[in-house]
DRENDO-1510 file (C-alpha; in Angstrom, 1 decimal, always signed):
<recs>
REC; n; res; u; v; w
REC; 1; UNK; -95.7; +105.4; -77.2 .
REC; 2; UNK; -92.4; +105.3; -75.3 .
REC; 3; UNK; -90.6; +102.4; -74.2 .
REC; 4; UNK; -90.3; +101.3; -70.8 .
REC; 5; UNK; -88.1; +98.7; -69.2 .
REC; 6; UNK; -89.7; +96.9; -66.9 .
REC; 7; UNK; -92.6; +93.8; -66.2 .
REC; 8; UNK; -96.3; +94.1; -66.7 .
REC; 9; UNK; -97.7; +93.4; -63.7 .
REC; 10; UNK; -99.2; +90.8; -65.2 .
REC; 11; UNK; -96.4; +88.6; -65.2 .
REC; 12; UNK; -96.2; +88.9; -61.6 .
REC; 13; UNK; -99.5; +88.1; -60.5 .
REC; 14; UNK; -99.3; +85.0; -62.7 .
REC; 15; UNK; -96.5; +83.6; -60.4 .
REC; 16; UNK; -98.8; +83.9; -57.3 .
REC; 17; UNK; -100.4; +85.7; -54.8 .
REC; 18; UNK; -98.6; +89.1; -54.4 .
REC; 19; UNK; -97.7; +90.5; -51.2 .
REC; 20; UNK; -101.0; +92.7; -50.2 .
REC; 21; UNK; -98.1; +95.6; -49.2 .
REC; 22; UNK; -96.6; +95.2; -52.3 .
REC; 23; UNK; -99.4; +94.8; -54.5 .
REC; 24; UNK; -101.4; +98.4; -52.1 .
REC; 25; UNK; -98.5; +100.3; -53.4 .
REC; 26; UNK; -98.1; +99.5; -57.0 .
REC; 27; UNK; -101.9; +100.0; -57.3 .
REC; 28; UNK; -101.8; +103.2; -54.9 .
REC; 29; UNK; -99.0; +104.6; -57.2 .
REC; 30; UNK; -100.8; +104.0; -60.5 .
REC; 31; UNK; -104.2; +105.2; -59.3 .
REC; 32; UNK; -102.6; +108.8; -58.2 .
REC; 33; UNK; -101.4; +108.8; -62.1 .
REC; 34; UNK; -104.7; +108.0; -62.9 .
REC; 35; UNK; -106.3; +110.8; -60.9 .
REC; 36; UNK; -104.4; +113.1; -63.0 .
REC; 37; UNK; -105.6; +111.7; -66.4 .
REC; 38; UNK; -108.9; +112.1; -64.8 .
REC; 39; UNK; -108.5; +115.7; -63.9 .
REC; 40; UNK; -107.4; +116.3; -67.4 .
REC; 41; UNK; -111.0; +114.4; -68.5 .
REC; 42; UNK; -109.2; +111.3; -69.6 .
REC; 43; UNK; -110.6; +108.0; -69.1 .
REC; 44; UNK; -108.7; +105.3; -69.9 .
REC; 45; UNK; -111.9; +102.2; -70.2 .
REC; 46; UNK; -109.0; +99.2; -70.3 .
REC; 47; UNK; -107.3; +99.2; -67.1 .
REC; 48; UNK; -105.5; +95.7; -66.1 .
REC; 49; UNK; -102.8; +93.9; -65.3 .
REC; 50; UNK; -101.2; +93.9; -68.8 .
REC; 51; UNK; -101.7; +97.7; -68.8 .
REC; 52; UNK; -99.6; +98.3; -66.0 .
REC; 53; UNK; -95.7; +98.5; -66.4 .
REC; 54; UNK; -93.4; +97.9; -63.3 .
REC; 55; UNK; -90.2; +100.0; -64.7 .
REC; 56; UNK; -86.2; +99.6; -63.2 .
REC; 57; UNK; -86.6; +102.0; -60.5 .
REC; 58; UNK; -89.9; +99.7; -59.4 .
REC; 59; UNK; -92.6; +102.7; -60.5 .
REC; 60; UNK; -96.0; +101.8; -62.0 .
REC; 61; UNK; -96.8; +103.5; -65.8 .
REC; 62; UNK; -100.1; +103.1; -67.0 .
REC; 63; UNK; -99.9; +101.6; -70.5 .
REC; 64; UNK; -102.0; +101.3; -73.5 .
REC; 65; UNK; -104.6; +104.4; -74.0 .
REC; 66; UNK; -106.1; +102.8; -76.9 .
REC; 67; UNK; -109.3; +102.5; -75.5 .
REC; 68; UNK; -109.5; +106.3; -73.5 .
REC; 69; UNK; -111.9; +109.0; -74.0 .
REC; 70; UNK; -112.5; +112.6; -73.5 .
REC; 71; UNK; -115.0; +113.5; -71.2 .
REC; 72; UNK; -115.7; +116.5; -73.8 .
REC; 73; UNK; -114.6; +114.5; -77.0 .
REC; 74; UNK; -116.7; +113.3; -79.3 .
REC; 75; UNK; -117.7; +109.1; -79.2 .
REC; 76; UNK; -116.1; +107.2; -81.3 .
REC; 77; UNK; -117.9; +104.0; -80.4 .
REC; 78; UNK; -121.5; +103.8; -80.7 .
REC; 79; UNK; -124.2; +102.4; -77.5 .
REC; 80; UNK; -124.0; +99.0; -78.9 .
REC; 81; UNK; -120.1; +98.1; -78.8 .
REC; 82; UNK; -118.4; +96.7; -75.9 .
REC; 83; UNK; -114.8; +97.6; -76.1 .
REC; 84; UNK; -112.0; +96.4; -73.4 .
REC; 85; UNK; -111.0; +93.3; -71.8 .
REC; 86; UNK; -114.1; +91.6; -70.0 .
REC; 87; UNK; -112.9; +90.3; -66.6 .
REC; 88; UNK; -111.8; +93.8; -66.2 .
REC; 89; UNK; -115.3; +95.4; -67.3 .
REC; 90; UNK; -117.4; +97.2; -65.0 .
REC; 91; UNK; -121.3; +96.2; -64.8 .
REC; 92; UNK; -122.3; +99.6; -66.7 .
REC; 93; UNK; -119.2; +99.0; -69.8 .
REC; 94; UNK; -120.6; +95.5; -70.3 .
REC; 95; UNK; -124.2; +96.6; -70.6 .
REC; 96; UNK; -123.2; +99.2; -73.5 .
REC; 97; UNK; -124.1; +102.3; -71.1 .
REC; 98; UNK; -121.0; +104.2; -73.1 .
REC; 99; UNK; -122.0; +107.4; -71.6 .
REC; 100; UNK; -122.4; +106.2; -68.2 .
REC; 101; UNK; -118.4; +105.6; -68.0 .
REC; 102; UNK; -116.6; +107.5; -66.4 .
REC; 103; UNK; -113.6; +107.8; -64.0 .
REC; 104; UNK; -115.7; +105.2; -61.6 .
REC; 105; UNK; -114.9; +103.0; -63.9 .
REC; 106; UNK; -111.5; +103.1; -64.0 .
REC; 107; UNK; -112.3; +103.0; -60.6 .
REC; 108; UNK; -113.8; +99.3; -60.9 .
REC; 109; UNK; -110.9; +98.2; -63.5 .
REC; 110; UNK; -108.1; +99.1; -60.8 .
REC; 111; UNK; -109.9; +97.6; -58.4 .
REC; 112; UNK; -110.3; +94.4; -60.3 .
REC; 113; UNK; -106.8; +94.4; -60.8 .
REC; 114; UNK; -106.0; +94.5; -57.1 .
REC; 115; UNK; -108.3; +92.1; -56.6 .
REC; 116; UNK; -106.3; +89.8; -59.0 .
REC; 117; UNK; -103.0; +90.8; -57.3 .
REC; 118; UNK; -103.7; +90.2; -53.8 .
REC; 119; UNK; -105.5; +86.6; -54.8 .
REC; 120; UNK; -104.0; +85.8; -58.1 .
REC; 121; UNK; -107.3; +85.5; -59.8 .
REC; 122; UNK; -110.1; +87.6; -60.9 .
REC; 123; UNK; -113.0; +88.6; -58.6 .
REC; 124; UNK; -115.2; +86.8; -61.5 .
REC; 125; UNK; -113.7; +83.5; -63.2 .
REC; 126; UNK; -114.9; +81.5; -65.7 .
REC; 127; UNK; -114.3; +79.3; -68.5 .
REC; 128; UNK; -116.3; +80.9; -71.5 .
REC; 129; UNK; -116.7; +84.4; -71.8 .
REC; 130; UNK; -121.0; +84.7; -71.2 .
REC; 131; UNK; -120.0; +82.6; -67.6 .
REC; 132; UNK; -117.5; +85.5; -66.8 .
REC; 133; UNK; -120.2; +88.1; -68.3 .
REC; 134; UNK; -123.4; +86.8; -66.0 .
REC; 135; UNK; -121.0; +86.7; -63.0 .
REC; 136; UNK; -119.7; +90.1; -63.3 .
REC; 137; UNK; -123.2; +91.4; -63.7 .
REC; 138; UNK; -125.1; +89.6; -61.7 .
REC; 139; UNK; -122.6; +88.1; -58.7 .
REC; 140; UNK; -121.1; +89.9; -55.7 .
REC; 141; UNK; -117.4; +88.8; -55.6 .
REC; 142; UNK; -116.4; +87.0; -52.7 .
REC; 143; UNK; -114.2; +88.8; -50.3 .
REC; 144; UNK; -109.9; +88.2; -50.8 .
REC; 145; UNK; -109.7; +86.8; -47.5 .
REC; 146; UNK; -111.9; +83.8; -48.6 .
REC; 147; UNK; -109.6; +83.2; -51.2 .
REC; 148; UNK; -106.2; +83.9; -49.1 .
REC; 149; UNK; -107.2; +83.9; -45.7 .
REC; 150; UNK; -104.1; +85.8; -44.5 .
REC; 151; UNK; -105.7; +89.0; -46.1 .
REC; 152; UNK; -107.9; +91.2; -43.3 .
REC; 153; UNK; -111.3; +92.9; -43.3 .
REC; 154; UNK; -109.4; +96.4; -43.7 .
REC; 155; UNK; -108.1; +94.8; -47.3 .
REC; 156; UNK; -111.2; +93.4; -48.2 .
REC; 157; UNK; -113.5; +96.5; -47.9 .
REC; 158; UNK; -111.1; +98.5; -49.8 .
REC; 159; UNK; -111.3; +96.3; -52.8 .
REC; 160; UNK; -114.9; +95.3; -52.2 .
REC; 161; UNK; -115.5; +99.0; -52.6 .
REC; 162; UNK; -113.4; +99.5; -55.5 .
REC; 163; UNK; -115.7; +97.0; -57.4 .
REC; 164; UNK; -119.0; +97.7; -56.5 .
REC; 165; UNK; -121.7; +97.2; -58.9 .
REC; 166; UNK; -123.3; +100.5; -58.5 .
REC; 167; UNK; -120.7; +103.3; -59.5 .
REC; 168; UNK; -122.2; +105.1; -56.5 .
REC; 169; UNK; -121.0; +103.0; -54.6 .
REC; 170; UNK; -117.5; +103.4; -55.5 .
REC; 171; UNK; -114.8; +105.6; -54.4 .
REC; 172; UNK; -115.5; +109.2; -55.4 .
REC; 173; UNK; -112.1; +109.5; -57.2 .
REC; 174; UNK; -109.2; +108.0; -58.1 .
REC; 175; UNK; -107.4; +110.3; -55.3 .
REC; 176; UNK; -110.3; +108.9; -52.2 .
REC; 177; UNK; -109.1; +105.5; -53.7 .
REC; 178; UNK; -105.4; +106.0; -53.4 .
REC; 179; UNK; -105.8; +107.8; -49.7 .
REC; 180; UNK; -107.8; +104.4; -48.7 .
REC; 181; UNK; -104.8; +102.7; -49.8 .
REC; 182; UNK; -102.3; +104.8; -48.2 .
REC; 183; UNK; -104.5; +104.4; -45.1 .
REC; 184; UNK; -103.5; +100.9; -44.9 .
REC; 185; UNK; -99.9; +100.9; -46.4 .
REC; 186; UNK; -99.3; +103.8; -43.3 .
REC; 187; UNK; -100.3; +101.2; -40.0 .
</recs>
């Protein structure tokens, strides 16, 4: 893997609450990327925060493919392992459904990272791993605006969406996610 300069993202949610501006971008920018690694059938499965490299010129790279897959490829996991990092998980990667994942669910792990930009903490907390599990599974997040109440309705249903428990009920692509975003970032 190359090297790039630059702070995960990571590091600068831990410091706060991002700027919902900032933070629409960052993610907008990283999610067209990701709609090209989708069009190629490449799923990354471990998106977050840590995973997501500000460089010098202030550009997003997505980080860290250990986890991808090929649509076409064959699996090198089998049903029963749950690979990936769990606050980020979507519903159907926690449950083992390995052939349900797909770019929706990078889907979910972007929007879990916005999520965690805009309010500086994940949609789903907990203190031991089966709380966080249960929640994610069976909980509908609250809405950013109830955890900073600066943030509007607009920014909440976009990131609502994003992590919806039904894949269905998630942006089509990674490209209907990044116009959404651009939607806002252009009033």
């Amino acid at each position: 893997m190359a090297y790039v300069a630059g702070a995960m993202l990571g590091e600068a949610i831990a410091l706060g609450p991002m700027d919902v501006r900032e933070a629409f971008q960052i993610v907008r920018d990283a999610a067209t990327a990701l709609e090209e690694c989708h069009l190629n059938g490449i799923v990354h499965r471990d998106l977050k925060p840590s995973n997501i490299v500000i460089n010098q010129r202030g550009t997003p790279v997505v980080m860290d493919f250990g986890l991808a897959s090929m649509e076409d490829a064959t699996r090198l996991t089998s049903n029963d392992q749950v690979l990936g990092t769990l606050s980020y998980m979507p519903p159907e990667q926690l449950s083992g459904q390995v052939d349900e994942l797909g770019p929706r669910s990078d889907i979910y792990s972007i929007g879990v990272t916005l999520y965690q930009a805009i309010t500086a903490r994940p949609p789903f907390p907990g203190k031991h791993l089966m709380e966080i599990y249960d929640r994610i599974q069976s909980e509908l997040p609250p809405p950013p605006s109830s955890i900073v109440p600066s943030i509007d309705e607009e920014v909440d249903a976009i990131c609502l969406k994003a992590i919806a428990k039904v894949p269905e009920d998630r942006y089509r692509s990674m490209a209907e996610f990044a116009e959404a975003l651009d939607g806002f970032l252009s009033r």
